[in-house]
Residue, then its C-alpha position, 0 to 999 in steps of 0.5 A: x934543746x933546741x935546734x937553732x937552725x941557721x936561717x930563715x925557711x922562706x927568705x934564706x937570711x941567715x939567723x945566728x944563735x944570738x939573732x932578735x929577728x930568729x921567729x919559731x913555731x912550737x915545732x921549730x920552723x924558724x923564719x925571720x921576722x919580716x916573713x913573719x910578719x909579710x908574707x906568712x902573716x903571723x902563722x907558720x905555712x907548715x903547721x899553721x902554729x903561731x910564732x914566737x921569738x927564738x931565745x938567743x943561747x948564751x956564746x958561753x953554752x955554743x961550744x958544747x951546744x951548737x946550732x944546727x948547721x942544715x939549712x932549710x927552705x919552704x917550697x912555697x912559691x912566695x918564698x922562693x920568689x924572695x930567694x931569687x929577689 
């Protein structure tokens, strides 16, 4: 099952359960969208994957099927130059 993690690896922008702009690699690295799109152009900086749109999980299976609640950051330094943006 998947993870679901909480946010965006390099911006830090929250990404919901139900989020479109929630993107991972197969190992589950999670960024938004527009990282994926800009600064990481279209590959995952950890396994060099390419990224798909995470499935939303329905409201109705959250209860007994909750995201993750750890946040995760990249160290890289383009990233952490958009989280102090």
């Amino acid at each position: 099952m998947l993870e679901l993690r909480p946010n965006c690896e390099c911006c830090d922008r929250d990404l919901p359960p139900d989020s479109h702009l929630a993107m991972i690699c197969s190992f589950e690295c999670t960024f938004c969208a527009d990282c994926v799109k800009g600064v990481l152009g279209g590959r995952c900086p950890n396994c060099g994957g390419e990224f798909s749109r995470r499935p939303a999980r329905p409201v109705g299976k959250l209860a007994n099927n909750p995201p993750s609640p750890t946040r995760v950051l990249s160290g890289r330094p383009d990233c952490a130059a958009r989280r102090a943006a």
